[in-house]
C-alpha positions in Angstrom: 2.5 -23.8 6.4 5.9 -22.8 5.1 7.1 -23.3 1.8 10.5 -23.3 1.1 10.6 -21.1 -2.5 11.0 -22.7 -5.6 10.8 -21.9 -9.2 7.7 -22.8 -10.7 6.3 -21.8 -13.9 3.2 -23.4 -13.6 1.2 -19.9 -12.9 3.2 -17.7 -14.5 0.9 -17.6 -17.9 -2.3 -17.2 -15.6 -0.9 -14.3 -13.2 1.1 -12.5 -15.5 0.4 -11.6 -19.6 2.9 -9.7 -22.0 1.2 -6.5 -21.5 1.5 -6.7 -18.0 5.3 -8.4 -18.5 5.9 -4.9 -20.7 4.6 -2.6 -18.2 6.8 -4.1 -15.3 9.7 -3.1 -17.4 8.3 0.1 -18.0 8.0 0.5 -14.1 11.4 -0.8 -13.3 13.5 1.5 -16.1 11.4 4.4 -14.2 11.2 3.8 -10.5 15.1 4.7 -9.7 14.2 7.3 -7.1 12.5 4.4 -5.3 14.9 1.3 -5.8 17.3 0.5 -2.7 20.3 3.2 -2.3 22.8 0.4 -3.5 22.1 -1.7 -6.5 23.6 -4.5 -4.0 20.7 -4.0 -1.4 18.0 -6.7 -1.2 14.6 -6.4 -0.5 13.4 -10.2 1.3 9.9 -10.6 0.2 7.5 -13.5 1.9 4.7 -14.2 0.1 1.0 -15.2 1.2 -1.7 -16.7 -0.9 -3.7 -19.8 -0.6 -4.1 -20.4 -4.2 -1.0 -22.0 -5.3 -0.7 -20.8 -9.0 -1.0 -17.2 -7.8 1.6 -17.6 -5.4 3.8 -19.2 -8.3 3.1 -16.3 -10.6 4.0 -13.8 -8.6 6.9 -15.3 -6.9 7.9 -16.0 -11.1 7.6 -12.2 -11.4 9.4 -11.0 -9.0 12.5 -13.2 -9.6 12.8 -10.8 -12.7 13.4 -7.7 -10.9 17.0 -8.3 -9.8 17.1 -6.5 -6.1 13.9 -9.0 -5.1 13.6 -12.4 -3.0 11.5 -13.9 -2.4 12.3 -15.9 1.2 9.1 -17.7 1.9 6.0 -19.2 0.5 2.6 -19.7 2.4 -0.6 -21.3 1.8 -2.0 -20.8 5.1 -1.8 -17.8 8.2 -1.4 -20.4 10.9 2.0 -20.1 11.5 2.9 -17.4 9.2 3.6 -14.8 11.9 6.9 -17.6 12.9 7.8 -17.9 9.4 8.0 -14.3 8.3 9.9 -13.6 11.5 12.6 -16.9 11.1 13.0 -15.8 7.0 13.6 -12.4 8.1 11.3 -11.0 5.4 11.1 -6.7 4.8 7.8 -6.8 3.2 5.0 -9.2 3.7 2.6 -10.0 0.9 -0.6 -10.7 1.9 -3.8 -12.2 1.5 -6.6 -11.3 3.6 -8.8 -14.9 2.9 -6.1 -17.5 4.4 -6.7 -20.8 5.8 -6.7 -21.4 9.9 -5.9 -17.9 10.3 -6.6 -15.2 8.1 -5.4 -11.8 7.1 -6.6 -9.4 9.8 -5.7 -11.7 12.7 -2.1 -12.2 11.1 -2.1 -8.0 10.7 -3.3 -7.7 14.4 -0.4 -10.4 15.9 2.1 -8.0 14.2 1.5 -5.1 15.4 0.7 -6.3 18.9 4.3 -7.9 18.6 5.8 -4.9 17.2 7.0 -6.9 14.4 8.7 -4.5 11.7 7.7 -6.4 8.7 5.9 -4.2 6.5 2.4 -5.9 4.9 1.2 -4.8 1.5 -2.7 -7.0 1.5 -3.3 -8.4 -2.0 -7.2 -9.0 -1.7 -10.6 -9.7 -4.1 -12.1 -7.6 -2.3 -12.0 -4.0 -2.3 -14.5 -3.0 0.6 -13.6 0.6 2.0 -14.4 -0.8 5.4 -12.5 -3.5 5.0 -9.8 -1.2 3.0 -10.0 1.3 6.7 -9.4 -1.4 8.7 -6.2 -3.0 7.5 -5.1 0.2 7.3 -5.7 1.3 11.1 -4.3 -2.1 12.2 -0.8 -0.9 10.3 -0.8 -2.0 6.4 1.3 -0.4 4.7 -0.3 -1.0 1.3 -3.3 -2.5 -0.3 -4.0 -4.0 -3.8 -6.8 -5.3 -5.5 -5.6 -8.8 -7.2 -6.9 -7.4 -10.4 -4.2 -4.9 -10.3 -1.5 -7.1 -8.5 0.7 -8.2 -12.0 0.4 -4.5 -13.0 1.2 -2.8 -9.8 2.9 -5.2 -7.4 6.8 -3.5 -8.1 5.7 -0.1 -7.5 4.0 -1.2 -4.2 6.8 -2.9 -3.3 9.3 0.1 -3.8 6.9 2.8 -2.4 6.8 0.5 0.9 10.2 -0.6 1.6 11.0 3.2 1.0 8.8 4.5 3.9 5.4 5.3 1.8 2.0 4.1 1.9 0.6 2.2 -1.2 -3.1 1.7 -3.2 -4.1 0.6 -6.5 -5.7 3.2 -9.1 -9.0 1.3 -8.4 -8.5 1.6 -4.2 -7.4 5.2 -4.6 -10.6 6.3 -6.9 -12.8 4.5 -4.3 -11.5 6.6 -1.5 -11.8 9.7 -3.7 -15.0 9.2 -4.9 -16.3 9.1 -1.2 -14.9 12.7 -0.6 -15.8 14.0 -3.8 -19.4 12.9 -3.8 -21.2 16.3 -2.9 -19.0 15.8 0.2 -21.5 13.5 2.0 -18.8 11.5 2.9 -16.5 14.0 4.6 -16.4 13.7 8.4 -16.3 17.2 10.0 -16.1 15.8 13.5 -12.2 15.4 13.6 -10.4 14.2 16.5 -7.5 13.8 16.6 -7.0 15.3 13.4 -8.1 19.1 14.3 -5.7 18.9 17.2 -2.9 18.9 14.9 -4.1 20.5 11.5 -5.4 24.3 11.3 -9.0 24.4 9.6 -6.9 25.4 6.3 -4.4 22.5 6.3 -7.7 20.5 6.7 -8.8 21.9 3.5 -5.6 21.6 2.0 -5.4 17.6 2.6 -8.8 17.0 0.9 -7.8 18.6 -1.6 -4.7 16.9 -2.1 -6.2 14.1 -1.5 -8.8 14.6 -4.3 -5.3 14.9 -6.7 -5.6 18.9 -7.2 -2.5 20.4 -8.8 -1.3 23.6 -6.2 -2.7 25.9 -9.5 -6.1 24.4 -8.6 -5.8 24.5 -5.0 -4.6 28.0 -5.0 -7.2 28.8 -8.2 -10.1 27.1 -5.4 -8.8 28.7 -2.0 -7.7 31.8 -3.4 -4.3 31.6 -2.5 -0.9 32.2 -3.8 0.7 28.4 -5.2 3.5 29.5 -2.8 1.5 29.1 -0.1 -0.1 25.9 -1.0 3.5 24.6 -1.0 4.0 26.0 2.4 1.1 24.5 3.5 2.1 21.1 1.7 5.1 20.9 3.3 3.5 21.5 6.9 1.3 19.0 6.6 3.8 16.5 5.5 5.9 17.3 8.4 3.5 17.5 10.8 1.9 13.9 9.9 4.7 12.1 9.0 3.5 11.4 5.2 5.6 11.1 2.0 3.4 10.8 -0.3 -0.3 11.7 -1.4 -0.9 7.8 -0.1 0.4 9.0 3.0 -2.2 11.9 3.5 -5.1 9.5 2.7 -4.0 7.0 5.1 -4.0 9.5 8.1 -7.2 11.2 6.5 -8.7 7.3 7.2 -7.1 6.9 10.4 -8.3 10.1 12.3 -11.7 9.8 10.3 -12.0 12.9 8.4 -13.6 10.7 5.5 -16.4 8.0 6.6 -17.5 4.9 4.7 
């Protein structure tokens, strides 16, 4: 069902409190590396909820940041793969528990369509399964709704300028799982070893696990130079921009297993 957007205030006091109002400011002031190249560029958002006063609080909150619009509103996934495509939107918000069709199925008819909307999932859930598989099927971001008011502009940036994006809360998950007396750390790689050396394997996790190059170097017993070199290779080599970016394709070729 497509809604045509309209201002309503009706969720804005649930979704979104003054703290959170305050840190959106703080993240807008401070996210000019990841705003549009030209203060006149848009970024067309369609939103996807089926609870309406969410969808009115974020839609409230976005309307504040002055390169966002919000072009659609929908309660339910059964025809939201049309809508997205007739309003044109850049960056699909999404939940993954929709009406007549949900999330994944919605994921899946993009990218068997090729459509080039990007999908950032705003969920309850926070399941590293679940987190794995939205990501293999082509997300670009995931947020727990917990963080959504806090976090939702800097998802939005980070994806429409080529990164991958999780919450604090997704990201510790996904570290925890590598950290913890590396039990969780797959040493079967496929595709993964085809392309990475055994360092640069060791490199990634360790990126991954948010080690400074000091540590890295401190731990591997290399120069910080070469921890940059070996940063950079990897980066190349896999496509990523960001530490996101490493975790994704560390999920994707299964060096890290739920």
């Amino acid at each position: 069902m497509r809604k045509k957007p309209e201002c309503n205030h009706s969720g804005f006091l649930f979704a979104i409190n003054f703290e959170t109002k305050r840190k959106i400011c703080q993240i807008f002031l401070h996210l000019k590396t990841r705003q549009p190249k030209s203060m006149e560029d848009t970024i067309k958002i369609y939103l996807a909820d089926d609870h309406q006063i969410l969808l009115d609080g974020i839609q409230v909150l976005l309307q504040t940041i002055p390169n966002f619009e919000v072009v659609g509103l929908s309660l339910s996934g059964a025809n939201l793969y049309q809508d997205v495509i007739d309003s044109k939107a850049e960056i699909l918000i999404l939940d993954l528990n929709m009406p007549e069709k949900d999330g994944i199925e919605v994921i899946k008819e993009f990218a068997q369509n090729g459509i080039p909307c990007k999908v950032i999932i705003l969920s309850s859930f926070d399941d590293l399964k679940l987190i794995k598989e939205v990501m293999r099927l082509g997300a670009n971001g995931y947020l727990t709704k917990k963080c959504a008011g806090e976090n939702i502009v800097e998802a939005i940036y980070a994806v429409h300028n080529g990164e991958d994006y999780f919450c604090k809360s997704v990201r510790e998950k996904i570290f925890h799982l590598v950290t913890k007396d590396n039990q969780k750390v797959n040493h079967n790689f496929t595709l993964a070893n085809t392309i990475l050396t055994d360092r640069e394997l060791e490199i990634i996790t360790l990126i991954s696990l948010e080690l400074s190059g000091k540590e890295i170097s401190e731990k591997l017993f290399i120069s910080t130079n070469t921890v940059e070199t070996h940063r950079k290779n990897i980066m190349k080599k896999i496509g990523a921009k960001n530490t996101i970016g490493l975790v994704k394709y560390a999920i994707n070729n299964n060096l890290i297993n739920s």
